[in-house]
N, C-alpha and C positions, 0 to 999 in steps of 0.2 A: 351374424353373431360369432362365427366361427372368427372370422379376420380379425374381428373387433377383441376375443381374448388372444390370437398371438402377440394382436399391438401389446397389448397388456403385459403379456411376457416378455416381448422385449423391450419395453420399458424398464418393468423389474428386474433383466437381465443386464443390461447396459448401467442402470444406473450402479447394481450392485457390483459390476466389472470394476466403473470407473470409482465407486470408494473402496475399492479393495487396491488399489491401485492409488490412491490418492492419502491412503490409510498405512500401507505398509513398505509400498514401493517407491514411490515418493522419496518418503523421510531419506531410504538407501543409497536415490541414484541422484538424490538434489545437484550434490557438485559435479555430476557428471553434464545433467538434464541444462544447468545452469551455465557450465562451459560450451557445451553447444549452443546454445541458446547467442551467448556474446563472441563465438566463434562465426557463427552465422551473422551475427550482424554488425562483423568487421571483414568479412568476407571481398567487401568492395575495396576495404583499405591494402589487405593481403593483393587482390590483384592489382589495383595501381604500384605497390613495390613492385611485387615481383613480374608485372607485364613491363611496367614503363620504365624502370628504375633497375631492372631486371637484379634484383636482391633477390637471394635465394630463401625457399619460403620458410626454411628454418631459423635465417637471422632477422627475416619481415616478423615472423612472430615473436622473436625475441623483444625486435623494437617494439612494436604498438603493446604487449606486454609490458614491457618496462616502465615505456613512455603514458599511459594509461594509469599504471599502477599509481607510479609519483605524482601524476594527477589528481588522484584518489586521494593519496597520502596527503599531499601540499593542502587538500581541502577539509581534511579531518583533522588534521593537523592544528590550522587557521581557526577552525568553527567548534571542532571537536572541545576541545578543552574549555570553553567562554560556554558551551551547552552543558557539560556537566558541573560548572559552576553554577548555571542558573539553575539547573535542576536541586542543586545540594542548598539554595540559596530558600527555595520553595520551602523545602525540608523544614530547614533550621527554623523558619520566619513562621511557622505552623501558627503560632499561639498568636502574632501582632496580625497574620493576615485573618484570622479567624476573629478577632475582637474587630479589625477593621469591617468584614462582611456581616456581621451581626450589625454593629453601627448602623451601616447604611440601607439596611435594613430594616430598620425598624421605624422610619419613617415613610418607605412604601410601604410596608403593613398597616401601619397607622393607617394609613388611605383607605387601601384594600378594603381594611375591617370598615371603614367609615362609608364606602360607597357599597358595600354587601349588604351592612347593619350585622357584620360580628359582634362578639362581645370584644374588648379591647383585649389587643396580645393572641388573639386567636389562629389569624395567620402568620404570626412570626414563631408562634410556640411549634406549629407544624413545619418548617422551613426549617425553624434552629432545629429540631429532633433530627431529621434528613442531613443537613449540614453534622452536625454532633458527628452521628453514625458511619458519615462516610473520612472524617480526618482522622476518628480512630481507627478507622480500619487499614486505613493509609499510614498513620504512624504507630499502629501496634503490629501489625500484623506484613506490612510491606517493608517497611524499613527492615526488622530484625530479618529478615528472609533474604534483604539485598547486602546487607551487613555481614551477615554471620556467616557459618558456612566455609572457612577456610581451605577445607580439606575439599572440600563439593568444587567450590571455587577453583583450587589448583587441577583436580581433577578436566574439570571443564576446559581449564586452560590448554592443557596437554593435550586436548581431543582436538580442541579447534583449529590448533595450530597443525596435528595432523590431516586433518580434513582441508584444509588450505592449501600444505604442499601437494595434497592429493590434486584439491580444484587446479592450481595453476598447472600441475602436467597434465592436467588431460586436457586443459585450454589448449596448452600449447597443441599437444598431438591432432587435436581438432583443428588449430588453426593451419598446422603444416599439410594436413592432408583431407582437409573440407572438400574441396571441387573432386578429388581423386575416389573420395565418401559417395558423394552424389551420383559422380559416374557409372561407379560399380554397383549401387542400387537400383539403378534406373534403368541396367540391362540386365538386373537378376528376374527370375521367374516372378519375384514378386511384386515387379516394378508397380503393379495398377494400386498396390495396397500402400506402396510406398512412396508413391504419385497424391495418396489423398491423404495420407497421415501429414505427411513434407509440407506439401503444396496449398492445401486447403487447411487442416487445423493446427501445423505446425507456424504456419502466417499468421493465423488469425489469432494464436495465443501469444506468438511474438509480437505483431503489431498490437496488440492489448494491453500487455506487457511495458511495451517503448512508449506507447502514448499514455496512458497512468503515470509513468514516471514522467514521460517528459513533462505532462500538464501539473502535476504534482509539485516539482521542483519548481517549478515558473513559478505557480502561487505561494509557496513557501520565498520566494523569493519578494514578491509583490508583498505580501501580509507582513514579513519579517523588517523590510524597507519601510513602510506605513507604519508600523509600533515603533520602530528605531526614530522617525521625523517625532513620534508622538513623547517620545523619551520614557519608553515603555521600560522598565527594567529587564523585564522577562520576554524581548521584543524574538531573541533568535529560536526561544523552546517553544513560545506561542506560533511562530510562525510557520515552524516544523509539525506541530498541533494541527493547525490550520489547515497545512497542506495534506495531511496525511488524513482530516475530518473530509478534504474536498474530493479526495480520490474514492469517498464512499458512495456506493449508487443513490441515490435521491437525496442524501443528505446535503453537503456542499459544505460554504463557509458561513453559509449565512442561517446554519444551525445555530452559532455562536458567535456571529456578526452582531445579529440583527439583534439578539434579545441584549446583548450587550451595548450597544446603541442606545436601546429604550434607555436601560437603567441610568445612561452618560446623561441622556437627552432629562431626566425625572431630577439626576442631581444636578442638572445646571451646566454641564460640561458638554457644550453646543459643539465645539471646534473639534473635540474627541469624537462626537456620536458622526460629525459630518465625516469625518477621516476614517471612522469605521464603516459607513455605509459604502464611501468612494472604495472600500477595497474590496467590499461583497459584491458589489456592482464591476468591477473590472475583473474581479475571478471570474464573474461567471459567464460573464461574454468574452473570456478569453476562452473557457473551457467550449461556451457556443460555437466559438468560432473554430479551436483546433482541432475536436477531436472528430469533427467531420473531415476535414484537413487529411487527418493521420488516419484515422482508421479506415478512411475508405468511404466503402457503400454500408461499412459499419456490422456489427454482429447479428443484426436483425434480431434482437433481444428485448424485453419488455422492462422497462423500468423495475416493476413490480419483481417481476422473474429473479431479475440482479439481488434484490430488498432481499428476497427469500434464500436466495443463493450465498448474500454474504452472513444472515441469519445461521442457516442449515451449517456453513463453515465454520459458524463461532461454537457451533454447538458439538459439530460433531469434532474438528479437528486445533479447539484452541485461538486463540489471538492470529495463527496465521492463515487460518482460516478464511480472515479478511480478502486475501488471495488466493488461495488456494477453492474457498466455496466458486465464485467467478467463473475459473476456469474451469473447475471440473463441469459445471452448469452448462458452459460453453462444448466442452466434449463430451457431453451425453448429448446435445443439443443437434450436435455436425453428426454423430457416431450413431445417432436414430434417422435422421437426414441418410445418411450414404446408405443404411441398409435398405431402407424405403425405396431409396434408389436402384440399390441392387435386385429388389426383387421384383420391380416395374420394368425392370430391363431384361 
């Protein structure tokens, strides 16, 4: 009984570590946390300059710095501008897309009520309230908020841009002196602690990290390509949707694949619902197949666990929570693991 309440305590110690840390430190040392994070995992590019190429590692970081950034840029640049079009397109078109979903509508209701034995209008009066509820809240309440604000606005601007020049010099300082970091850690006193922070959760929330994106962007690209063949309007914002739906744990695409399909397949639009199925089916045996690939032997993490974990992040720390719930889950998960460890040993 005795064991059984320390687990307890440190359970409730760990966890409350890692949201005090996830809550207040975080926020602070993001652009620091985050330049390491891509200083590390250009680390291999740093040594092919400066082994093979023998460039010295302050103009090796200059380049892939650079070279990376205009990367970045060339592609916000290209995509950036054609998504906030579609986005502003959404906006304005509120009232013809909203007469258009009521329309189409009301003759799967019609059904509905007929194969239930509702009274007629019954489930469309419940669907129209629910739709109503959520465009106003999106156009009274979202819009003025992304609108207005001028002063909030410039404000914000001013911070970001300092928090940027901040991220790119500690990239850099990380990128000149990564390996030289590693060394000196690794023959400090505290090497064993700094062996499984590094080595085991600093991997595992990096590989977590690369592979989410990497699989994310694929399907964003897949879904984006498949609405673009379908002559979708809104083919680049839905497909950034898509991909950012599919990076959620249990969820996927075929959240809003499939029931999308149904409604293509109910109006008649056979060649739409097949070309939505073909992309729920190619997401998700691409994601079957890489994220074994990339992660490994994997988190050893329960589906369910994730469900909860990206839950507990929306609740406790916001929209970014979506990330941030994940990995703290994952670091109480290792950080209950190593102490288990440590006192078996």
């Amino acid at each position: 009984m005795g064991r059984d309440k320390k687990n307890v305590f440190i359970y409730i110690g760990v966890t409350a570590v890692v949201y005090f840390i996830f809550k207040y430190i975080m926020p602070l040392a993001a652009p620091f946390i985050i330049a390491f994070l891509l200083a590390a995992g250009m680390s291999g590019q740093m040594r092919f300059l400066d082994g093979r190429l023998h460039i010295k590692r302050s103009i090796a970081a200059v380049i892939l710095i650079g070279f990376w950034g205009m990367l970045v840029i060339a592609v916000l640049w290209l995509l950036g501008g054609l998504l906030v079009t579609q986005i502003k397109n959404v906006i304005d078109n509120y009232g013809i897309y909203y007469a258009y979903i009521n329309e189409g509508m009301c003759s799967f209701c019609q059904r509905v009520d007929g194969f239930m034995g509702f009274a007629g209008g019954t489930t469309l009066a419940y669907i129209d309230s629910g739709l109503v509820g959520i465009m106003r809240m999106a156009q009274d309440k979202l819009m003025p908020s992304i609108m207005g604000g001028s002063i909030g606005a410039l404000k914000g601007f001013i911070t970001c841009t300092g928090v940027l020049v901040i991220f790119f010099m500690a990239l850099y300082f990380f990128m000149k002196d990564y390996d030289r970091m590693l060394e000196r850690a690794s023959a400090s006193d505290y090497a064993q602690e700094f062996d499984f922070f590094y080595t085991r959760i600093g991997k595992i929330i990096y590989t977590f990290i690369k592979t989410q994106l990497t699989v994310m962007c694929i399907t964003m690209i897949i879904c984006a390509a498949g609405l673009l063949w379908l002559h979708n309007p809104y083919w680049l914002l839905l497909g950034v949707v898509l991909g950012i739906v599919d990076a959620l744990p249990v969820f996927g695409t075929g959240t809003i694949l499939m029931p999308w399909a149904v409604v293509s397949v109910i109006c008649g639009k056979y060649r739409y619902a097949a070309v939505l199925v073909a992309m729920c089916f190619i997401s998700y045996m691409l994601r079957e197949y890489l994220e074994p690939k990339l992660m490994g032997k994997g988190l050893g993490a329960h589906p369910l666990g994730m469900l909860a974990a990206v839950y507990a992040g929306l609740a406790l720390f916001g929209v970014v929570g979506v990330i941030t719930g994940p990995l703290a889950y994952i670091l109480i998960k290792e950080l209950i693991g190593y102490i288990r460890h440590r006192q078996n040993s």
